[in-house]
Kinemage of the C-alpha trace (Angstrom):
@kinemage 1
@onewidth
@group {chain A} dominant
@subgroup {mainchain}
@vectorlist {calphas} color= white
{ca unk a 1} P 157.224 77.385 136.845
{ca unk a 2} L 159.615 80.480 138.194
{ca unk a 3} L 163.612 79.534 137.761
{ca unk a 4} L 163.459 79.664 141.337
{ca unk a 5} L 161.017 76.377 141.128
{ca unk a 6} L 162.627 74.696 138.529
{ca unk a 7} L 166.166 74.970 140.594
{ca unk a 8} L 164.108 73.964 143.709
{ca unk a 9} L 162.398 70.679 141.760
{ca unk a 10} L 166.133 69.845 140.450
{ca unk a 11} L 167.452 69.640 143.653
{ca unk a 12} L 164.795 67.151 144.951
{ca unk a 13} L 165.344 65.235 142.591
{ca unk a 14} L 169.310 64.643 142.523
{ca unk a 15} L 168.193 64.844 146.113
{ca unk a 16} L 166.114 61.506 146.181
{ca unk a 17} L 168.811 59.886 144.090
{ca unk a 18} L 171.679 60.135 146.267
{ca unk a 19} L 169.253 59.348 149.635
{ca unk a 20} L 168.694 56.393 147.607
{ca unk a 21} L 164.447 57.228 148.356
{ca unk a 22} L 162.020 55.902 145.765
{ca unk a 23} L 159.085 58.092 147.191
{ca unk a 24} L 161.101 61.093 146.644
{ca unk a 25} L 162.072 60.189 143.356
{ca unk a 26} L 158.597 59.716 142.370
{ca unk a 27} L 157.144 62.722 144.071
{ca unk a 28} L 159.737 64.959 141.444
{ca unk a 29} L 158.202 62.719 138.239
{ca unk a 30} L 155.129 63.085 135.983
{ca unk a 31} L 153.404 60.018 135.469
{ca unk a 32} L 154.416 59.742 131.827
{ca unk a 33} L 158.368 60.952 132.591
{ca unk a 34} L 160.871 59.775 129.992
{ca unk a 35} L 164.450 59.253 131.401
{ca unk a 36} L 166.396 58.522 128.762
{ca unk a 37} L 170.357 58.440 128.466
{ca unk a 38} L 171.127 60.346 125.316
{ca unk a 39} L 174.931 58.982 125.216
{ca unk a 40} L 174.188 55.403 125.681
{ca unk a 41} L 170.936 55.627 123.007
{ca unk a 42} L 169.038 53.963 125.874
{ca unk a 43} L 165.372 55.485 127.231
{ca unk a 44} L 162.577 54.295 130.011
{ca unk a 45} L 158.931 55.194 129.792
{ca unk a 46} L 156.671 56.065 132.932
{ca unk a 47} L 157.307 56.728 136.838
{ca unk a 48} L 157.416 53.567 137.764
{ca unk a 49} L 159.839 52.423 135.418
{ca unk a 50} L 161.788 55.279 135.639
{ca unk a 51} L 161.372 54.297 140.151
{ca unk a 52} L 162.200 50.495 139.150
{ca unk a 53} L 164.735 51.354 137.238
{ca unk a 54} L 166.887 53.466 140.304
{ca unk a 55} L 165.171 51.339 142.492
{ca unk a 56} L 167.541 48.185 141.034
{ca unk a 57} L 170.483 49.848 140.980
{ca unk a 58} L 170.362 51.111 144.390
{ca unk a 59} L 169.957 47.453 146.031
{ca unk a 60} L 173.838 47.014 144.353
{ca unk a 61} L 177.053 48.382 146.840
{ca unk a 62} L 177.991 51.365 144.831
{ca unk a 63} L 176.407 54.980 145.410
{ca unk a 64} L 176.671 58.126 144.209
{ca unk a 65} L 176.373 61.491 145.189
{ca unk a 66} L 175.787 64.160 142.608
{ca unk a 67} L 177.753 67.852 143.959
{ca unk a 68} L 178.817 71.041 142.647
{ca unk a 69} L 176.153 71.759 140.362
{ca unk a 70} L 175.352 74.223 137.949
{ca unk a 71} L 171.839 75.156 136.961
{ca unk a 72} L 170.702 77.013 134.462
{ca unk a 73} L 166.918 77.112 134.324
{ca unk a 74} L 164.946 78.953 131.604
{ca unk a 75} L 161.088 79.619 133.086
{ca unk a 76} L 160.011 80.573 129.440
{ca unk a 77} L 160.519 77.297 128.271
{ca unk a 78} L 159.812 74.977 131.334
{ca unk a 79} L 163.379 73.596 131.044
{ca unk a 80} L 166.445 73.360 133.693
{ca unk a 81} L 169.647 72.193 132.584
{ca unk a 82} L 171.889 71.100 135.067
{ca unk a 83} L 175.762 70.250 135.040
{ca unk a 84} L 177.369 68.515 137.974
{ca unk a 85} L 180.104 66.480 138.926
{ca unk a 86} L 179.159 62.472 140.144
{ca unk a 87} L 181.355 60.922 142.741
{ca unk a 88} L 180.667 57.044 143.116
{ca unk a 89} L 181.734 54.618 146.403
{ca unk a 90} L 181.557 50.955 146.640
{ca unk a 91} L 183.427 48.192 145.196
{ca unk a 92} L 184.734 48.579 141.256
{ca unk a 93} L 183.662 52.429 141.842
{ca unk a 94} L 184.426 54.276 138.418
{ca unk a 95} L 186.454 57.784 138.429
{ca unk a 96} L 184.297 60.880 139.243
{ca unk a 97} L 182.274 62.033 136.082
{ca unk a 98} L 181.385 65.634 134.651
{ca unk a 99} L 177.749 64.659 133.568
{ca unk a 100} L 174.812 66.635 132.403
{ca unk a 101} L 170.912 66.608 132.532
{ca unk a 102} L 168.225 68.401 131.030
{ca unk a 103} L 164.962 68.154 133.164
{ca unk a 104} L 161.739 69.368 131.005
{ca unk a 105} L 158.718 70.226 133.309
{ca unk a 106} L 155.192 69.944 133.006
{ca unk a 107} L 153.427 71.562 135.742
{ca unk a 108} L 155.333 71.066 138.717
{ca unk a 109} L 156.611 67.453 137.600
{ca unk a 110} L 159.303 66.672 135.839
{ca unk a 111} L 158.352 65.022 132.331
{ca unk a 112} L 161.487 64.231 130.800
{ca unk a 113} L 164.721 63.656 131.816
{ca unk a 114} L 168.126 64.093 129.423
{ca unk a 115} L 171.631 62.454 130.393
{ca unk a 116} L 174.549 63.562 128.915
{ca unk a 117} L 177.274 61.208 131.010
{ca unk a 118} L 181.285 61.251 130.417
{ca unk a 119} L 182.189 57.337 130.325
{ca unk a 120} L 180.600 53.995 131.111
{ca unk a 121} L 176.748 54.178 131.790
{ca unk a 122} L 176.253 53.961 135.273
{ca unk a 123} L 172.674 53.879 135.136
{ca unk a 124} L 172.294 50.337 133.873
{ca unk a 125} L 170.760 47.815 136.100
């Protein structure tokens, strides 16, 4: 995949997470994706758990929206890293976070996903 695509398949996916969109999310993953949150020591296995897992938290009142990235995607090794800044709303919403995420592709999925978060995990369901 060219940087251009690997940029392109980022964005839909931070995309689908702040539009809260399941399909979406699901259209950026490989069947076998690995999401795992390196900072917390905590990992999920397929699509559909990775879907489920989203899918959970979003049914709660706080959001977030995921802005002012930086991506720096490297073609050669079908790998995108991308640093942003997370801004949450809702009730008991937590500070704005620097976070990180390393997206490795296979074909024009994403098969593994790599958070580096500042703070609480805000994944958890």
């Amino acid at each position: 995949m060219t940087e251009a695509g690997l940029v392109a398949l980022a964005e839909a996916y931070f995309a689908a997470l702040d539009a809260r969109d399941p399909e979406d999310l699901a259209a950026t993953l490989a069947e076998e994706a690995v999401l795992s949150i390196e900072t917390h020591g905590i990992a999920h296995t397929g699509r559909d758990a990775i879907v489920r897992l989203f899918a959970a938290r979003w049914e709660g009142p706080l959001r977030a929206r995921h802005h002012d990235f930086t991506h720096s995607p490297a073609a050669a090794h079908g790998r995108i890293t991308s640093q942003f800044t997370v801004t949450y709303t809702g009730p008991e919403a937590p500070d704005p976070k620097s976070n990180a995420n390393v997206l490795t592709v296979a074909g024009d999925r994403i098969a593994r996903v790599q958070v580096y978060m500042a703070g609480d995990n805000t994944i958890r369901t």
